[in-house]
DORO-408106 format. One record per residue: residue in one letter; x, z, y of N, C-alpha, C in turn; residue number from 1. Coordinates in nm, 3 decimals, padded with zeros to 5 digits. Example, Ala and Ser with C-alpha at 12.3 -4.5 7.8 and 13.67 -1.06 7.14 Angstrom:
2
[pt "A",[01.319,00.780,-00.569],[01.230,00.780,-00.450],[01.320,00.780,-00.330],1] [pt "S",[01.285,00.708,-00.225],[01.367,00.714,-00.106],[01.290,00.787,00.003],2] 
This chain:
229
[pt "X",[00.936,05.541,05.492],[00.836,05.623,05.425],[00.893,05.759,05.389],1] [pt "X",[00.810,05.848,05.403],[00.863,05.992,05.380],[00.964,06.064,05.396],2] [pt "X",[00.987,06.025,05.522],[01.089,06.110,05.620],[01.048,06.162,05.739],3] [pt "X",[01.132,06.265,05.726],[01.102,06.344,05.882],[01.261,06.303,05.969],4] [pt "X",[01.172,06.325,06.088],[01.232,06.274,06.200],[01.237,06.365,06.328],5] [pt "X",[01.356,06.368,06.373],[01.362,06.530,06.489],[01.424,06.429,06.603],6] [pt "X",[01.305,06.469,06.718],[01.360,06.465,06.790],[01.387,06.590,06.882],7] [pt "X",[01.546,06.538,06.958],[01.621,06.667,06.992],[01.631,06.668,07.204],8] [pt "X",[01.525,06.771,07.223],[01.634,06.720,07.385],[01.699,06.804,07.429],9] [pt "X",[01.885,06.796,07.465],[01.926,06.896,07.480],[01.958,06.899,07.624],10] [pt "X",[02.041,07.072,07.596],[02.011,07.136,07.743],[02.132,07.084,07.897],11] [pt "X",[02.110,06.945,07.894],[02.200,06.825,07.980],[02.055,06.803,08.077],12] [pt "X",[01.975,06.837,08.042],[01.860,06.775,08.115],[01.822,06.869,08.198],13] [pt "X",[01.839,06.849,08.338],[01.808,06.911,08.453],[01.702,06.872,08.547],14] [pt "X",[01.634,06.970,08.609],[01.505,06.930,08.717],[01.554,06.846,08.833],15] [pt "X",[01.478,06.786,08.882],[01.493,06.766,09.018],[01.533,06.830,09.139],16] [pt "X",[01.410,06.933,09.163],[01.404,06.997,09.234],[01.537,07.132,09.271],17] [pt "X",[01.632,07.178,09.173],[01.717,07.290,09.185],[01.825,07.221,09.093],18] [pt "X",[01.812,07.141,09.012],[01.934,07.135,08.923],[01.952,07.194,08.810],19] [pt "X",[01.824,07.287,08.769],[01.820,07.370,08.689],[01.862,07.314,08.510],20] [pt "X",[01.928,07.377,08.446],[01.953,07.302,08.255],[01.809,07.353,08.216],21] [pt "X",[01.793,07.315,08.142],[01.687,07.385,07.996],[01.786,07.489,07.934],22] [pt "X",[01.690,07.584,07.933],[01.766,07.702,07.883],[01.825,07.714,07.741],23] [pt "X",[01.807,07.651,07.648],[01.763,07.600,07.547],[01.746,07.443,07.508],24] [pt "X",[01.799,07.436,07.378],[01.767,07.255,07.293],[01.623,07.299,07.285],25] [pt "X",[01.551,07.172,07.257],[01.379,07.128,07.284],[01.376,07.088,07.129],26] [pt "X",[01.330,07.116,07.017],[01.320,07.011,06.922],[01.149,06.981,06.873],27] [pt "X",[01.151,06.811,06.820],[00.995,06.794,06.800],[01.050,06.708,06.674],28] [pt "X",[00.989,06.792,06.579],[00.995,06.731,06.422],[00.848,06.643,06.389],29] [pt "X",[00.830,06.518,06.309],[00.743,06.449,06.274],[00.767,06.377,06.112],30] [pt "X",[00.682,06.395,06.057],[00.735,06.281,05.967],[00.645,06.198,05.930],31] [pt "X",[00.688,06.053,05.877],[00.602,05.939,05.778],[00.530,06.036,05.656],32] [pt "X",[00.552,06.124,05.564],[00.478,06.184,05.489],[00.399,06.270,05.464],33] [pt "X",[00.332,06.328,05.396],[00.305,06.420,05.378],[00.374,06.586,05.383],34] [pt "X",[00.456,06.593,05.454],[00.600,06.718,05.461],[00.674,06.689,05.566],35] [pt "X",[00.685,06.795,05.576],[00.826,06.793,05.750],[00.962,06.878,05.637],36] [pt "X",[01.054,06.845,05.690],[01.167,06.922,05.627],[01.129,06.996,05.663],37] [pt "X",[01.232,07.112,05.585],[01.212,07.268,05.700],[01.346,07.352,05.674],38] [pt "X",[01.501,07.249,05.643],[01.587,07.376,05.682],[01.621,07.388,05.820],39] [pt "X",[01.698,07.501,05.816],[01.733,07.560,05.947],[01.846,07.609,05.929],40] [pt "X",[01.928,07.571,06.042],[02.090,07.592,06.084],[02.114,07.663,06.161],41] [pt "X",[02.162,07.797,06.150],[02.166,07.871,06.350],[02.319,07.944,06.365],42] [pt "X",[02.330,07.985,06.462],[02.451,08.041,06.517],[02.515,08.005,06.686],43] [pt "X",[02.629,08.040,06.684],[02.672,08.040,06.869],[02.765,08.006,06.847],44] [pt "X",[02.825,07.940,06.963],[02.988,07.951,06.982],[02.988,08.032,07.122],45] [pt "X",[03.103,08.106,07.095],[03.134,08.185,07.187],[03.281,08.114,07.282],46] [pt "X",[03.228,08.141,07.383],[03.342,08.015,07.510],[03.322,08.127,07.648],47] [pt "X",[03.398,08.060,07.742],[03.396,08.092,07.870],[03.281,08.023,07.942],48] [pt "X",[03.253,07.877,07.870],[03.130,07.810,07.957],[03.101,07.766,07.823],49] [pt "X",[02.989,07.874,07.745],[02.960,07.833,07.649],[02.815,07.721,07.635],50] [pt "X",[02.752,07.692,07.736],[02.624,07.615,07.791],[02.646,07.492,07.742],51] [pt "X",[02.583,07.388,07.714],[02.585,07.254,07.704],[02.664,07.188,07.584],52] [pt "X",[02.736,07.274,07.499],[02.873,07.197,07.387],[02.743,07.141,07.337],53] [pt "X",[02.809,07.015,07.221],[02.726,06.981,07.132],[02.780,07.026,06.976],54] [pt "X",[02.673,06.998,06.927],[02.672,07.087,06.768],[02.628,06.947,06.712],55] [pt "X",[02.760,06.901,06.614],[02.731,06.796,06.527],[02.696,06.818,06.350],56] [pt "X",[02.635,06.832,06.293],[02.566,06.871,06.179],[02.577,06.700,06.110],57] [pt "X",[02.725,06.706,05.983],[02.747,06.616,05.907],[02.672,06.622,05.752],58] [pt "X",[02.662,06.566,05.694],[02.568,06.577,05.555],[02.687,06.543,05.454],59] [pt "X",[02.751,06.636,05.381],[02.824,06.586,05.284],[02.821,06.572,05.163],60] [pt "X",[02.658,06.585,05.118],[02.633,06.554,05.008],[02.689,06.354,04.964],61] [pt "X",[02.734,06.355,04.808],[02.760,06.207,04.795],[02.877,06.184,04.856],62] [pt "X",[02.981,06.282,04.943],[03.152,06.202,05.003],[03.215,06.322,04.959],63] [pt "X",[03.342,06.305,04.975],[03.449,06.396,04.949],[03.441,06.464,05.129],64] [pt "X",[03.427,06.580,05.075],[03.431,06.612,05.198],[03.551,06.606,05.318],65] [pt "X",[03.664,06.614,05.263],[03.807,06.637,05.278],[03.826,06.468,05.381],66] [pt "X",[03.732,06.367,05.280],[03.747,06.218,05.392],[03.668,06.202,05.509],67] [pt "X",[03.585,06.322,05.552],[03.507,06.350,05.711],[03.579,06.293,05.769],68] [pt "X",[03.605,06.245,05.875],[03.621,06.230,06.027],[03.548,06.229,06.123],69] [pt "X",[03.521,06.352,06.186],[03.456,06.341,06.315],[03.469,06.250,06.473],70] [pt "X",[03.570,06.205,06.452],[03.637,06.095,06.523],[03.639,05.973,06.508],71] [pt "X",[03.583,05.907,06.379],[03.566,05.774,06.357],[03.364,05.793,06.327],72] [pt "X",[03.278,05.929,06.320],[03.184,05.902,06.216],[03.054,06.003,06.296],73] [pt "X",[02.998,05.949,06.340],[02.864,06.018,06.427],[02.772,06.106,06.323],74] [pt "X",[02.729,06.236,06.364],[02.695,06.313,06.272],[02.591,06.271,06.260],75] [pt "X",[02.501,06.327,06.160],[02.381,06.265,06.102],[02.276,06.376,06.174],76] [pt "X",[02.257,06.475,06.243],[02.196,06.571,06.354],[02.286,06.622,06.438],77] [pt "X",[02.261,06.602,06.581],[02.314,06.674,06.693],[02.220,06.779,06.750],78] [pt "X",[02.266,06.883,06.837],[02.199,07.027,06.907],[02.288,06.984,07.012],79] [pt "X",[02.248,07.086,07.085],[02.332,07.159,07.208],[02.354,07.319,07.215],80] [pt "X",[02.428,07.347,07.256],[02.391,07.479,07.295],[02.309,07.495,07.431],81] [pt "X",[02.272,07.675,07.402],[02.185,07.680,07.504],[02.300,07.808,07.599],82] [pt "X",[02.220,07.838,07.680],[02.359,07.940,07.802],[02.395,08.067,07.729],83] [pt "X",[02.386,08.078,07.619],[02.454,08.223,07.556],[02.471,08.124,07.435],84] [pt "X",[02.508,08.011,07.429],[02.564,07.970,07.354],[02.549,07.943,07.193],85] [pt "X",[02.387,07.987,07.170],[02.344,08.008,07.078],[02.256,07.846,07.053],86] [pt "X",[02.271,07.810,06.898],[02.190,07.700,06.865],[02.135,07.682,06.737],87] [pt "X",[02.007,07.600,06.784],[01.966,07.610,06.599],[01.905,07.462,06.583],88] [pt "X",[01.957,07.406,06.436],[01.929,07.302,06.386],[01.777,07.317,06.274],89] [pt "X",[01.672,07.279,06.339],[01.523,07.288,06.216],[01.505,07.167,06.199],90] [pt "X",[01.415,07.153,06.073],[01.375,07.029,06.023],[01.482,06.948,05.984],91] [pt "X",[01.568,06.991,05.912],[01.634,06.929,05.832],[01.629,06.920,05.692],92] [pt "X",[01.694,06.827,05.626],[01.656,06.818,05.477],[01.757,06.894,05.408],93] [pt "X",[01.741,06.955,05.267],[01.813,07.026,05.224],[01.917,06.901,05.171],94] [pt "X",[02.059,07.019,05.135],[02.201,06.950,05.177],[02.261,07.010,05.196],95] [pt "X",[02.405,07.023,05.187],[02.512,07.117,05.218],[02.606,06.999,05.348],96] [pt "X",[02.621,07.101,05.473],[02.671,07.019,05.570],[02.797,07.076,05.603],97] [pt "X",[02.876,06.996,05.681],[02.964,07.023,05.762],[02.933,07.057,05.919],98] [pt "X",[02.923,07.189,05.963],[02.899,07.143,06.129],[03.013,07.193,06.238],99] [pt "X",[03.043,07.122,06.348],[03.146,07.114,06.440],[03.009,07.132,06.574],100] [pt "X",[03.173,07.233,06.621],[03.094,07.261,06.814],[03.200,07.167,06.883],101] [pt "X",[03.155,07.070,06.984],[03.231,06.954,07.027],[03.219,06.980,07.205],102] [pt "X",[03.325,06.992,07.241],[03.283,06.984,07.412],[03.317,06.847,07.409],103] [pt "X",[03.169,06.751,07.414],[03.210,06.597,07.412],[03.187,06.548,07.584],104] [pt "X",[03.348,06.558,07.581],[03.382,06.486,07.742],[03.295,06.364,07.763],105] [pt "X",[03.315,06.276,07.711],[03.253,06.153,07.734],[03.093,06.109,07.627],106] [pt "X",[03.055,06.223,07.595],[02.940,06.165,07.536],[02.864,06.109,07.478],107] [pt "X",[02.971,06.057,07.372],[03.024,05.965,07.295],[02.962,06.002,07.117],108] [pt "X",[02.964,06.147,07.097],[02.900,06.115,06.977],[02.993,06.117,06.910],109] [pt "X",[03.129,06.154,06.907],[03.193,06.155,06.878],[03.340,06.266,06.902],110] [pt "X",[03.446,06.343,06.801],[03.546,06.393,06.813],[03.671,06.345,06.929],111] [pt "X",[03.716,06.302,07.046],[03.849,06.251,07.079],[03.950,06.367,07.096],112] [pt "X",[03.998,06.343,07.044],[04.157,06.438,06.989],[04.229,06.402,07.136],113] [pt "X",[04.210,06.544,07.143],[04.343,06.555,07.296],[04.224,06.566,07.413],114] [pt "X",[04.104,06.536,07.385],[04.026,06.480,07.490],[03.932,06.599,07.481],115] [pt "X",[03.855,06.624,07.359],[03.747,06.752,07.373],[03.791,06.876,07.243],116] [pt "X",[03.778,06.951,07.290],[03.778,07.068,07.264],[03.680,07.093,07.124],117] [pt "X",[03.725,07.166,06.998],[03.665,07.142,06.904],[03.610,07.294,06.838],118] [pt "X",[03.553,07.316,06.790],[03.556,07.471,06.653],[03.460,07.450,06.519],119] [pt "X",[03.533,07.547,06.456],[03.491,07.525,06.302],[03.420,07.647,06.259],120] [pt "X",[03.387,07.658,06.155],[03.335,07.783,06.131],[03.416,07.777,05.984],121] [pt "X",[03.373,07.914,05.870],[03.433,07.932,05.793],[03.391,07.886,05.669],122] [pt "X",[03.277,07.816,05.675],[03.235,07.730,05.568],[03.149,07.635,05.600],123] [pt "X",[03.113,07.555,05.488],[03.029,07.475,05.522],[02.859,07.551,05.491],124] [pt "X",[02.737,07.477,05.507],[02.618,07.557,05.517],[02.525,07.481,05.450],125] [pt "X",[02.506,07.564,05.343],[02.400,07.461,05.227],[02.299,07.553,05.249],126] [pt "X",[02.167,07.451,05.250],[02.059,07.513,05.281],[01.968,07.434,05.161],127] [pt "X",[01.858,07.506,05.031],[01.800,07.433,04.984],[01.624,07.500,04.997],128] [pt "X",[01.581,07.471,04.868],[01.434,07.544,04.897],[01.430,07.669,04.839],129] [pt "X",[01.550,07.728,04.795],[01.541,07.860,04.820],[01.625,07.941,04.867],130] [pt "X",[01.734,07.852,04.954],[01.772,07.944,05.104],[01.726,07.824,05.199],131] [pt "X",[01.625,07.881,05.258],[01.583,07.708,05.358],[01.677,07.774,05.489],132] [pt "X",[01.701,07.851,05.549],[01.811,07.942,05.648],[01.912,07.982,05.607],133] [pt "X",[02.027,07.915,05.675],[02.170,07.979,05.705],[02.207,07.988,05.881],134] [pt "X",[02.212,08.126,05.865],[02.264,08.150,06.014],[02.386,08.288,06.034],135] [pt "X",[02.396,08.301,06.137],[02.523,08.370,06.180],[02.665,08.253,06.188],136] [pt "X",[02.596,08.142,06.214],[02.738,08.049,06.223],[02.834,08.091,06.319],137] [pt "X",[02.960,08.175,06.345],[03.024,08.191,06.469],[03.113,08.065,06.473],138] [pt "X",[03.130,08.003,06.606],[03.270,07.942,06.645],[03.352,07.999,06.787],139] [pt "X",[03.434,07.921,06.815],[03.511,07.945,06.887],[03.616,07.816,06.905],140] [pt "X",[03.640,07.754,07.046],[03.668,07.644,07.054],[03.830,07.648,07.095],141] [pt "X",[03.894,07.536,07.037],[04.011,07.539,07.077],[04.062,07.362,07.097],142] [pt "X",[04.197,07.367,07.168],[04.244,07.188,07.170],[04.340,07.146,07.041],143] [pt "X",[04.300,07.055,06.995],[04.428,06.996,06.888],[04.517,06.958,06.986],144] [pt "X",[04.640,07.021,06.944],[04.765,06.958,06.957],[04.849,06.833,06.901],145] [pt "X",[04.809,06.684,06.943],[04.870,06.592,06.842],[04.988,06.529,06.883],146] [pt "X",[05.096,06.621,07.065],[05.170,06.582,07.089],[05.334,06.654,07.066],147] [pt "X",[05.436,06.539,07.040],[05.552,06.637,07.008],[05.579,06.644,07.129],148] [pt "X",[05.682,06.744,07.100],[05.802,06.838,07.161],[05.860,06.760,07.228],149] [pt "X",[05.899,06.748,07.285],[06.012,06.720,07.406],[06.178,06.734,07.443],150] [pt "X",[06.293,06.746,07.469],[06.350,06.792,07.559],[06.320,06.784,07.677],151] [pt "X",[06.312,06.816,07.748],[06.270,06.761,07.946],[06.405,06.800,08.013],152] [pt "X",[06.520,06.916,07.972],[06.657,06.956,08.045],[06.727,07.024,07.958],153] [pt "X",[06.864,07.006,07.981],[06.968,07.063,07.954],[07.041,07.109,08.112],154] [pt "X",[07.079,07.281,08.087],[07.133,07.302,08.251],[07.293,07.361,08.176],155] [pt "X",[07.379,07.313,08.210],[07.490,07.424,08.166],[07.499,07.507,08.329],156] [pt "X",[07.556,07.623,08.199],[07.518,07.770,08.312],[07.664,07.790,08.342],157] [pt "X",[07.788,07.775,08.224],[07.909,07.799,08.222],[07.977,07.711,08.125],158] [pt "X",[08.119,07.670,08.128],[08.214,07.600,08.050],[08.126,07.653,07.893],159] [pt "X",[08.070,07.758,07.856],[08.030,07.772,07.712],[07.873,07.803,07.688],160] [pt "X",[07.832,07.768,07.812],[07.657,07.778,07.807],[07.559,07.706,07.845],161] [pt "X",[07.501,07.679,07.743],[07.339,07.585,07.776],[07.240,07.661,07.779],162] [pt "X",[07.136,07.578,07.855],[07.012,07.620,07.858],[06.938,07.485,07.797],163] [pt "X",[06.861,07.519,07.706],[06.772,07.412,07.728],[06.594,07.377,07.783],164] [pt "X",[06.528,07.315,07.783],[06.402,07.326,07.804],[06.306,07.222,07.731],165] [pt "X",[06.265,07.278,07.659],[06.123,07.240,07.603],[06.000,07.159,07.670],166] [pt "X",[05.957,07.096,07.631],[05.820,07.018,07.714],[05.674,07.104,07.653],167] [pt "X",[05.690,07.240,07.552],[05.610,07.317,07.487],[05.670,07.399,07.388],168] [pt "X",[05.615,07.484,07.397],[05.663,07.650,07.299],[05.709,07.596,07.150],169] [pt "X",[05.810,07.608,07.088],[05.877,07.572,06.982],[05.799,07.707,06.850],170] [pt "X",[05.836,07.622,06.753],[05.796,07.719,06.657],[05.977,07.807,06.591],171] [pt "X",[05.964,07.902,06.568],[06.159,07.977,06.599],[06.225,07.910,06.464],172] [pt "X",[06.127,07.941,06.345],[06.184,07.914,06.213],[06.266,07.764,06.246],173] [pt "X",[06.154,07.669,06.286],[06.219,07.529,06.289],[06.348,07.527,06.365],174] [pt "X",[06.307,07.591,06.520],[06.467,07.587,06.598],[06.565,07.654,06.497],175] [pt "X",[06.559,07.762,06.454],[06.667,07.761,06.386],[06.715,07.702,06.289],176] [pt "X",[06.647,07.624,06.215],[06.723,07.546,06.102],[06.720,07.350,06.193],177] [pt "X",[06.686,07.379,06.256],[06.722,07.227,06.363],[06.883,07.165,06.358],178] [pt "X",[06.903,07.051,06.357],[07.012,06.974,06.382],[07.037,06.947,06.495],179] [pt "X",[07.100,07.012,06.569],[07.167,07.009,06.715],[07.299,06.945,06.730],180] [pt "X",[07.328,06.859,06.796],[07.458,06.821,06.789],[07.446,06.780,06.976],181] [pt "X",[07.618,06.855,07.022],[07.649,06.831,07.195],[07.772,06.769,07.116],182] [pt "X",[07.808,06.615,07.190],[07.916,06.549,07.180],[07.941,06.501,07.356],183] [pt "X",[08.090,06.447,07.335],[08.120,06.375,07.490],[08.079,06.232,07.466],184] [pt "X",[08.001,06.194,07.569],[07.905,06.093,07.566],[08.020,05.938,07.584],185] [pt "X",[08.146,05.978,07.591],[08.243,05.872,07.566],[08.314,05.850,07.426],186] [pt "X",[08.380,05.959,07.381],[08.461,05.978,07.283],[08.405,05.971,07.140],187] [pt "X",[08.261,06.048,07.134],[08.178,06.106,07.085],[08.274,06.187,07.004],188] [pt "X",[08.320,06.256,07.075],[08.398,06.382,06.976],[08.284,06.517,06.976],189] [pt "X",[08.240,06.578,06.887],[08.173,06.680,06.909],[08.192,06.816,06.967],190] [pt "X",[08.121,06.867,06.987],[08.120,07.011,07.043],[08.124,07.146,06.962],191] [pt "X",[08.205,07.220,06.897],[08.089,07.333,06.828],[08.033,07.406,06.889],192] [pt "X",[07.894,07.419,06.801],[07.851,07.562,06.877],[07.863,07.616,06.793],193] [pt "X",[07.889,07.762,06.881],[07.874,07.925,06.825],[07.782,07.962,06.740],194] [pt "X",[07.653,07.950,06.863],[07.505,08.029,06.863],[07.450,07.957,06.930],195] [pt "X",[07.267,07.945,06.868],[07.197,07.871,06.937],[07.052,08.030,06.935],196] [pt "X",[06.987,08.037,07.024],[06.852,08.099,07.001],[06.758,08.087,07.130],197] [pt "X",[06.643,08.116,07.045],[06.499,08.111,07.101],[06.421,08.192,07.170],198] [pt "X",[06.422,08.169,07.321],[06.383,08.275,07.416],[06.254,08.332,07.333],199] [pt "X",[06.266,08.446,07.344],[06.160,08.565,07.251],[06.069,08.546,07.324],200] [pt "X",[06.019,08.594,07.498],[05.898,08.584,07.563],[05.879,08.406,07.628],201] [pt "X",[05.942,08.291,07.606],[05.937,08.182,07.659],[06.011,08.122,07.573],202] [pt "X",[05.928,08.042,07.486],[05.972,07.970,07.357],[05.982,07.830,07.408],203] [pt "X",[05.988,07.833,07.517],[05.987,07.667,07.566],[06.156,07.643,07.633],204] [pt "X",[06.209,07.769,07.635],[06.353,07.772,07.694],[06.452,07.872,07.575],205] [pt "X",[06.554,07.759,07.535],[06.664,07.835,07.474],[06.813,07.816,07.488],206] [pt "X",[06.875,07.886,07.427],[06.964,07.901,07.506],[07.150,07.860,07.341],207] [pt "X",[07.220,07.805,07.378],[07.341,07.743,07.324],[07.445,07.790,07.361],208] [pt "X",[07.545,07.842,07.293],[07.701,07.912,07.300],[07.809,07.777,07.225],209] [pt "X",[07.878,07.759,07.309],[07.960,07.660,07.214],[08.118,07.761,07.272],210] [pt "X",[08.207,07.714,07.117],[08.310,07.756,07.102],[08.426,07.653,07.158],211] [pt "X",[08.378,07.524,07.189],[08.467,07.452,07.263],[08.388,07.459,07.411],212] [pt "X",[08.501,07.488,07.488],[08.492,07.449,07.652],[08.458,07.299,07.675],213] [pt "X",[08.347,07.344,07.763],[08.253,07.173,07.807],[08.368,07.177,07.930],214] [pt "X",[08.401,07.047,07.959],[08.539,06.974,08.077],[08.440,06.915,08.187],215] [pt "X",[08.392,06.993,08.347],[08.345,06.960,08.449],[08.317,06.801,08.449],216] [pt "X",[08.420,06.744,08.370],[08.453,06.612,08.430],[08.423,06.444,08.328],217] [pt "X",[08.346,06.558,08.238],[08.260,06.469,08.131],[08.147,06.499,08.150],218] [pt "X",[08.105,06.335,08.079],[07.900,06.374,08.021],[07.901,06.381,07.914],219] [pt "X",[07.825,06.494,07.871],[07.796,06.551,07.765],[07.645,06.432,07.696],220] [pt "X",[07.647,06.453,07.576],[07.499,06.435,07.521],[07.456,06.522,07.412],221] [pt "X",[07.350,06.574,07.440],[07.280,06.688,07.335],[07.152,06.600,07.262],222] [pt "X",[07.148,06.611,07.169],[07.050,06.561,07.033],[07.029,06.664,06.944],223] [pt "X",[06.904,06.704,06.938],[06.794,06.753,06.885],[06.718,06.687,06.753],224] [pt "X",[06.758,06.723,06.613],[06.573,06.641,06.562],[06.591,06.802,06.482],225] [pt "X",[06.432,06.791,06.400],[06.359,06.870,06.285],[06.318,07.005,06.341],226] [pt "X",[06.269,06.965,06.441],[06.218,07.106,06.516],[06.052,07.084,06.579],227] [pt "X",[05.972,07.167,06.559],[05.880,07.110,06.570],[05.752,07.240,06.649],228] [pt "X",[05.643,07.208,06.741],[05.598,07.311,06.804],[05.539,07.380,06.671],229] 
C-alpha cells in the first residue's frame, strides 16, 4: 500500500533489426496510492565508453553509512547511463543516498573488486520536499587495487649492483624505509648495502649498492617486507 514503484529499462536493450542501444534509460513510475514520489537524481560519468555503466542509488537513511558495501548489498534503485553518459534517477522517495557508477561486468547487481570498474562522487545526495532535485553529480571511473606487490627479479649488474623488479609501481616513502636484507643463501651471512633507490620515471624497477662484493660463485637471497604500492 502506498508506494511507488519505477520501473527502469536501461540502455542494454537493443533492436533487432541494426543493434541499435536506447539512447537513453526508459523510466515508468506507478504507485498503490494516491502519490508518485517525485525526487530526482541526475548527473554523468565521464569515461572513454561512457554508454551502458550502471548507476546504483543506495538509501542510507536508518544505517551507518560507513557499513555500505556495495559488494555484498544490491542498491535499492538502479539507472544506466545513456551515450554521453548522462543519467537520471525520478520517482524516488525522499532520503539521503549513496550513489556509485559500476561498469558491472557480470550483471550481477553488484560491486566485484578487481572485476568492475567503480566512481564516486563527492557527496552523498539528499533530496526532500523542498529540494526534490539534486543534480550535477560528476564521476569518473577507476579500478581498486586489492593486489600486493611483488618481487618478480633480482638481476645483478656488477660484484656491487642490483636491480630489482617490481610486479607494480611502489609507493618511494615506503621503499625507503623498507627492510631489505641480501644474505648468502648458505651461510646466511649478510650483505651490506650502501644505497638502495627508486627509479624516478619507473617505480616498478630499483636499484641496490652493496658495500660487500657479491662472490660469482654463491646464491644470494634478497628479502623485502613493509613496502607497499
Amino acid at each position: 500500500e502506498n508506494k511507488t514503484y519505477v520501473l527502469n529499462i536501461g540502455t542494454d536493450v537493443i533492436d533487432i533489426r541494426a543493434r541499435n542501444r536506447m539512447a537513453s534509460g526508459f523510466t515508468l513510475a506507478f504507485s498503490t496510492g494516491d502519490s508518485i514520489d517525485r525526487g530526482i537524481i541526475k548527473g554523468r560519468v565521464f569515461d572513454d565508453k561512457p554508454e551502458g555503466l550502471m548507476m546504483f542509488a543506495y538509501s542510507l537513511d536508518g544505517i551507518n553509512a560507513d557499513t555500505l558495501d556495495p559488494s555484498k548489498i544490491k542498491p535499492d534503485y538502479i539507472m544506466q547511463t545513456g551515450k554521453d553518459g548522462k543519467f537520471t534517477f525520478s520517482n524516488i522517495s525522499w532520503g539521503t543516498y549513496g550513489i556509485f557508477a559500476v561498469r558491472d561486468e557480470y550483471r550481477n547487481l553488484i560491486y566485484d573488486k578487481q572485476i568492475d570498474q567503480f566512481g564516486v562522487t563527492t557527496c552523498d545526495a539528499a533530496i526532500s520536499e523542498k529540494t526534490p532535485l539534486v543534480e550535477d553529480l560528476w564521476f569518473r571511473l577507476s579500478a581498486e587495487d586489492t593486489t600486493k606487490p611483488f618481487l618478480t627479479k633480482v638481476q645483478p649488474v656488477n660484484r656491487h649492483h642490483l636491480y630489482l623488479r617490481f610486479s607494480e609501481p611502489l609507493d618511494s616513502a615506503s621503499f625507503s624505509g623498507a627492510a631489505i636484507v641480501v644474505e648468502d643463501s648458505l651461510t646466511r651471512k649478510p650483505v651490506n648495502i650502501l644505497l638502495r633507490s627508486l627509479e624516478r620515471y619507473d617505480s616498478t624497477l630499483a636499484t641496490i649498492l652493496t658495500s660487500t662484493p657479491l662472490d660469482s660463485g654463491k646464491v644470494y637471497r634478497l628479502t623485502i617486507e613493509n613496502v607497499c604500492d
